[in-house]
C-alpha positions in Angstrom: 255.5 21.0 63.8 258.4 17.8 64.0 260.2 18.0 67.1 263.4 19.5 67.3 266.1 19.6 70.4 266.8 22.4 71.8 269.4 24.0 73.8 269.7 27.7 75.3 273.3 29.3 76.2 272.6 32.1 78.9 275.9 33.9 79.4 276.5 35.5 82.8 280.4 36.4 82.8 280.3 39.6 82.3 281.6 42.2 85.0 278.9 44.3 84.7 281.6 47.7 85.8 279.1 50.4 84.3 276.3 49.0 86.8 278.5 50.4 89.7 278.2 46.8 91.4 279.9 45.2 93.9 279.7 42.0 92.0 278.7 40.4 88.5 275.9 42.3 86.7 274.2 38.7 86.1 274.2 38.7 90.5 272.8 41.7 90.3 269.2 41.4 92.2 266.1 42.8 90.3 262.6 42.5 92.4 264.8 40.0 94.7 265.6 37.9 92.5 269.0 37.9 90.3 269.1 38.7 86.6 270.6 35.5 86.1 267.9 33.7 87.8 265.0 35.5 86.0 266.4 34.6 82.8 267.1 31.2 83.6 263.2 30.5 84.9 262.2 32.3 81.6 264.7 30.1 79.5 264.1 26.9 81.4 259.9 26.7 80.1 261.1 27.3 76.1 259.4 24.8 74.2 261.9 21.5 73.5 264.2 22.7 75.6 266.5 19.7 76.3 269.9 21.3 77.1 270.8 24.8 79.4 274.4 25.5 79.7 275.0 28.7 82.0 278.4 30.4 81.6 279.5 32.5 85.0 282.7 34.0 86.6 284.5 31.5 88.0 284.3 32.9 91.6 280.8 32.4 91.3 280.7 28.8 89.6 279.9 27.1 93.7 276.3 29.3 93.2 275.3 27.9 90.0 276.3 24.2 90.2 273.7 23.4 92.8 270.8 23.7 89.8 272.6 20.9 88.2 271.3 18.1 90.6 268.3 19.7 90.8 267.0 20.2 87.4 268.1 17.2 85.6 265.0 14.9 86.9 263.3 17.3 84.6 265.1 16.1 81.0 267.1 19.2 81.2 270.8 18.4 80.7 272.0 21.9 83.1 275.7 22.3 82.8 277.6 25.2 84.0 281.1 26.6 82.6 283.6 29.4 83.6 282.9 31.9 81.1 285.8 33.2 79.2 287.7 36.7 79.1 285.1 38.3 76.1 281.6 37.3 75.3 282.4 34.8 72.3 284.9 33.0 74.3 282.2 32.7 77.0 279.7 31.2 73.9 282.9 28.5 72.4 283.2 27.7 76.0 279.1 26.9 76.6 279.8 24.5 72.7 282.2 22.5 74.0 279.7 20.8 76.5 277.0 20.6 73.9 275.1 17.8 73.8 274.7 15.4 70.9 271.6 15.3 69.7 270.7 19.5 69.4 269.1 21.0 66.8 269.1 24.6 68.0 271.1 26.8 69.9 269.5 30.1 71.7 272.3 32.4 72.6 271.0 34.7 75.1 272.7 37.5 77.2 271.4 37.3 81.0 271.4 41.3 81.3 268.3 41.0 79.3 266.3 39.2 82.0 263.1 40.1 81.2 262.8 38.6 77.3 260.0 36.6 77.6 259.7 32.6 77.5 257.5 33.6 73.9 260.3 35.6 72.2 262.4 32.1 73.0 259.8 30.4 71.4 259.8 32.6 68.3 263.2 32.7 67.7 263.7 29.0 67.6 260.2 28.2 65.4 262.0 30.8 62.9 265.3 28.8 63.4 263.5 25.5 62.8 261.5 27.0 60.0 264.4 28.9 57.5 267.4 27.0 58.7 269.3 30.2 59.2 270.4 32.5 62.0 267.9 34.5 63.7 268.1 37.6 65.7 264.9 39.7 67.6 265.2 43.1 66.9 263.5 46.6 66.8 262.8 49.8 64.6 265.4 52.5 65.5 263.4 55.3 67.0 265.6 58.0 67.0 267.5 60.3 64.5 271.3 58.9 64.6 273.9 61.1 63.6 277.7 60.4 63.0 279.6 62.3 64.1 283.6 63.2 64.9 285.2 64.8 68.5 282.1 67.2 69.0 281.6 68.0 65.3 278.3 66.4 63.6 279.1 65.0 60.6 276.0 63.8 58.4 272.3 62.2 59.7 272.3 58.2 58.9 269.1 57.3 57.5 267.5 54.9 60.5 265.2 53.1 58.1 267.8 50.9 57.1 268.6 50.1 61.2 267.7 47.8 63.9 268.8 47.4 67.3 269.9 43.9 67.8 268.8 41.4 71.1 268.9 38.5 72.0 268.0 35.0 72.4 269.8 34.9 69.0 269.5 31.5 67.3 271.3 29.1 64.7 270.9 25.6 63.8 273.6 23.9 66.4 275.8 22.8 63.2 276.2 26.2 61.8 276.8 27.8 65.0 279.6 25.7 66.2 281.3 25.9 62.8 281.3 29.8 63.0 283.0 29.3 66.5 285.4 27.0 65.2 286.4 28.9 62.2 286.4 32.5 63.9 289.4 34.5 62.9 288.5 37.9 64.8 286.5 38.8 67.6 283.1 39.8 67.5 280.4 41.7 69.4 277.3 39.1 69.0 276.7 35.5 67.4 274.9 36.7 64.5 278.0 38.8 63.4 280.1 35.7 63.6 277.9 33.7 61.8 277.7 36.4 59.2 281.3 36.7 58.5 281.5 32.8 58.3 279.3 32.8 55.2 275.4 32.6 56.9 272.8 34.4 56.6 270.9 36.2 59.9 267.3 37.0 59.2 265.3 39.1 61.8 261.8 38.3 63.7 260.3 41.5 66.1 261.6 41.7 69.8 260.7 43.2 72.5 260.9 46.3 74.4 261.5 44.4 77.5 264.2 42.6 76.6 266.3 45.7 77.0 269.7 44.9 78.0 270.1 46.0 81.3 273.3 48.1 81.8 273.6 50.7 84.2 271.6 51.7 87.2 269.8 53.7 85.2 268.8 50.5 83.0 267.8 48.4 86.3 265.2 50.8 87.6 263.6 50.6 84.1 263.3 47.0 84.6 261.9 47.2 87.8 259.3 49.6 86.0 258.6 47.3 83.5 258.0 44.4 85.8 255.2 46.6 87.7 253.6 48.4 85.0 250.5 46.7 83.3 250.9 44.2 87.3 247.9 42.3 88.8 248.2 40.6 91.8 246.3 37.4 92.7 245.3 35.1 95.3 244.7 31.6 95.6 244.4 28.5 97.8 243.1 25.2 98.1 243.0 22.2 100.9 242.4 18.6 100.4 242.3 15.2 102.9 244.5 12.7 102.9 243.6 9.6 101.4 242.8 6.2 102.8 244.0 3.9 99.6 247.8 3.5 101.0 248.9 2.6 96.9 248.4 6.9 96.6 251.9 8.6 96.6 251.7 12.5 97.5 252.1 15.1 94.5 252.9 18.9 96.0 254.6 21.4 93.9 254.4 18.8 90.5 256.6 16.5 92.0 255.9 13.1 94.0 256.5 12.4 97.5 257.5 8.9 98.2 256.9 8.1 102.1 253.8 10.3 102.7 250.2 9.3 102.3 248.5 11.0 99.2 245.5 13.6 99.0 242.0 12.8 97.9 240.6 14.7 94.8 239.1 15.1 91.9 242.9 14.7 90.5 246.1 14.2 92.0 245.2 16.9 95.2 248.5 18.6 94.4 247.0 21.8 97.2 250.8 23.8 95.9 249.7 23.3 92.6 245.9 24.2 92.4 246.5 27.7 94.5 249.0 28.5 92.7 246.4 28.3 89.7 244.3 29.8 91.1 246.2 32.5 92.1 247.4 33.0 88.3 243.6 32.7 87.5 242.7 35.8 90.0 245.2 38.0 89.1 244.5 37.6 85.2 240.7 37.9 85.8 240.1 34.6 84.4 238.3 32.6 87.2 239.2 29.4 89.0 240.6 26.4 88.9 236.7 25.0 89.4 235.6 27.0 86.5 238.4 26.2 83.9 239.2 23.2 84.9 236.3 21.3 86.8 235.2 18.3 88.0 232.7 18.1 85.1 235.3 17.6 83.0 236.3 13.9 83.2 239.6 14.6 81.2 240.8 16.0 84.1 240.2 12.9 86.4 243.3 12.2 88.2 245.2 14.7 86.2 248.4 16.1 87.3 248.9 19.8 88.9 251.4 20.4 85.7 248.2 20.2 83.5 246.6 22.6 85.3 249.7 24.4 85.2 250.6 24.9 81.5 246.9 25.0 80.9 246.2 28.2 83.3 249.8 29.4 81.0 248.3 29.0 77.8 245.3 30.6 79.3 247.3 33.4 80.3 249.3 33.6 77.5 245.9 34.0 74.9 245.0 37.1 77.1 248.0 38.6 77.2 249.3 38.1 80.4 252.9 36.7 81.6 253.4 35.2 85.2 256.2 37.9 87.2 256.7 35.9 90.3 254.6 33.0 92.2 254.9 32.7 96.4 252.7 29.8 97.8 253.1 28.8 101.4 251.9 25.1 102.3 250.3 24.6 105.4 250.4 21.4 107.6 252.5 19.1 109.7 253.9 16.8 106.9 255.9 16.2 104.8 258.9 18.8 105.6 259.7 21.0 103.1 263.1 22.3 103.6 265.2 19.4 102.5 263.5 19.4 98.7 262.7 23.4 98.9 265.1 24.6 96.4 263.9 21.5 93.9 260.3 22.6 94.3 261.0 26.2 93.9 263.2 25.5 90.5 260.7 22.5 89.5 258.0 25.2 89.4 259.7 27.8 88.1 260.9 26.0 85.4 256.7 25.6 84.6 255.5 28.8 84.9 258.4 30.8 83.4 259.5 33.3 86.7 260.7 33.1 90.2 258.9 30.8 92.8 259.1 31.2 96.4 257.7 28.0 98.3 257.4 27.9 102.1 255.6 26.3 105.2 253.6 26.5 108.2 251.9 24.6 110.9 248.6 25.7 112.7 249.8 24.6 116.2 247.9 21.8 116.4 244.7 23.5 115.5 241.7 21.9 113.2 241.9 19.4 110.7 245.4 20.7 109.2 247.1 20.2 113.0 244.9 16.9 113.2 247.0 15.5 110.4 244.1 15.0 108.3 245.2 16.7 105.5 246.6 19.8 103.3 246.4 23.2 102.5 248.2 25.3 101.0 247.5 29.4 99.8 249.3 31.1 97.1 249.9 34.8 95.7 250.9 36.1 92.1 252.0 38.8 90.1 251.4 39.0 86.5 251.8 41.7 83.8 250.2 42.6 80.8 252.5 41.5 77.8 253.5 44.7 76.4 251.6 47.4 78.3 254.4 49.3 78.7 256.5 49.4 74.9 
């Protein structure tokens, strides 16, 4: 398929008042992370993504902005906007800073912080494909009824409904137009779109994406991340190299400064057991046996190869990543100073929350000898759609 650019609007301005919160439903935390942030690690590894612009409450713009710095060595333009009084302002607002250049836009509320990195995917390949607005939706389930004060009035006939999520996409020129032009206010993207003169076509969502709302809503969520969950283990330890020309590589990035690991490829120990920790909890193996030594395509290879490959990998047997913790063990190179980079780097991979932290051994065997790395990792992962 051609490349296309695109860009993903996460809006996080709402108040969130029927969550009974003491702050902005988007801060809200869900299996310790924030909604915000578990949509932005699930938006951040869409396909072509070249463009994330995150609209917040200004009183919590100083918590956002930090992601800027750290995510543009990735070719993600991050920008960050005080969203506006309704939802559509908060969209105009996320336009104005678009960059040049974008085919697509994904507009995507951050209450649904469970949508899937593949339902992003989907929505901009239909986008790409028709050249028209498209929404994710689902079947109506139950009998509605209209009805007036307490008084029933008729049955509606649900065949003819859908219940409407998001990411919702357009091409970036039709979109903007719509904003421009908009005369009223309006409820979702798609229904501005509509009433500018475009057409909105529908692809299948997800339960999971449910829009999370009320208390009520986040403990369904938290069900949803643990049902159909597998936990995993990994680790993996390599020595440090001899041929001063090799840079470091830990968490997919490159560490100027410290002496590099020996391996098969680029000994990126945060990496592999991270991998391999993916690997275990899907029942899929090992690094060794996906991705071995015997297989000279992987000579020298980076630890994102091994990454998106164990995703893919993942993704054919029906499994997502939840959230990733991998702890590196060793007396160099300090971690804390580039933590929050690594965490988002890798995050941004894999699709969900990464915790990354370290340890020494006191001195003890060839890790307090300084004669190399290790590094051990744990994982949850769900089965896509075990529980709709």
């Amino acid at each position: 398929m051609t490349p296309r650019a695109v860009a993903v609007v996460l809006l996080a301005a709402g108040r969130g008042e029927r969550l009974g919160a003491n702050q902005p439903k988007a801060f809200v935390e869900l299996a310790g992370k924030s909604l915000l942030e578990h949509s932005i690690y699930r938006a951040l590894a869409t396909d072509n993504l070249r463009q994330l612009i995150i609209a917040v409450p200004e009183s919590h713009i100083a918590q956002i902005l930090e992601l800027e710095n750290q995510l543009d060595s990735q070719g993600v333009d991050i920008r960050v906007v005080v969203g506006g009084a309704t939802r559509q302002q908060s969209v105009s607002e996320a336009l104005a800073v678009l960059a040049g250049g974008i085919d697509i836009v994904l507009v995507h509320d951050s209450a649904r912080a469970l949508t899937s990195t593949n339902l992003f995917n989907r929505v901009a390949d239909a986008v790409f494909e028709n050249q028209i607005g498209v929404i994710p939706a689902l079947a109506v389930a139950d009998t509605i009824k209209k009805y007036r004060g307490d008084l029933v009035e008729e049955t509606v006939d649900r065949a003819e409904l859908i219940r409407a999520q998001t990411p919702q996409g357009f091409p970036a020129e039709l979109i903007i137009k719509a904003h421009v032009s908009a005369a009223a206010d309006y409820t979702d993207d798609a229904s501005l779109v509509q009433a500018f003169g475009g057409t909105v076509m529908m692809v299948p969502g997800e339960e999971v994406a449910m829009k999370i709302t009320t208390a009520e809503d986040l403990e369904t969520a938290q069900g949803y991340l643990l049902s159909g969950a597998r936990t995993g283990i990994g680790s993996d330890s390599h020595r440090f190299s001899e041929d001063a020309t090799k840079t470091l590589q830990l968490g997919c990035l490159e560490w100027p400064g410290h002496r590099g690991l020996e391996g098969h490829s680029d000994g990126d120990v945060i990496a592999h057991s991270v991998v391999d920790a993916l690997l275990a909890a899907a029942g899929l193996g090992d690094i060794g046996s996906n991705f071995g030594v015997d297989r000279p395509e992987f000579a020298g290879a980076s630890g994102e190869v091994f990454l998106r490959g164990t995703l893919e990998l993942l993704t054919k047997h029906g499994f997502e990543p939840v959230n990733v913790s991998v702890q590196l063990i060793g007396n160099e190179p300090k971690l804390s100073p580039r933590r929050l980079e690594l965490e988002t780097h890798l995050g941004s991979i894999i699709g969900a929350p990464v915790s990354v932290s370290a340890t020494t051994t006191d001195g003890l065997g060839f890790l307090g000898n300084d004669e190399g790395l290790a590094a051990i990792a744990t994982s949850l992962v769900r089965k896509v759609g075990f529980s709709s």
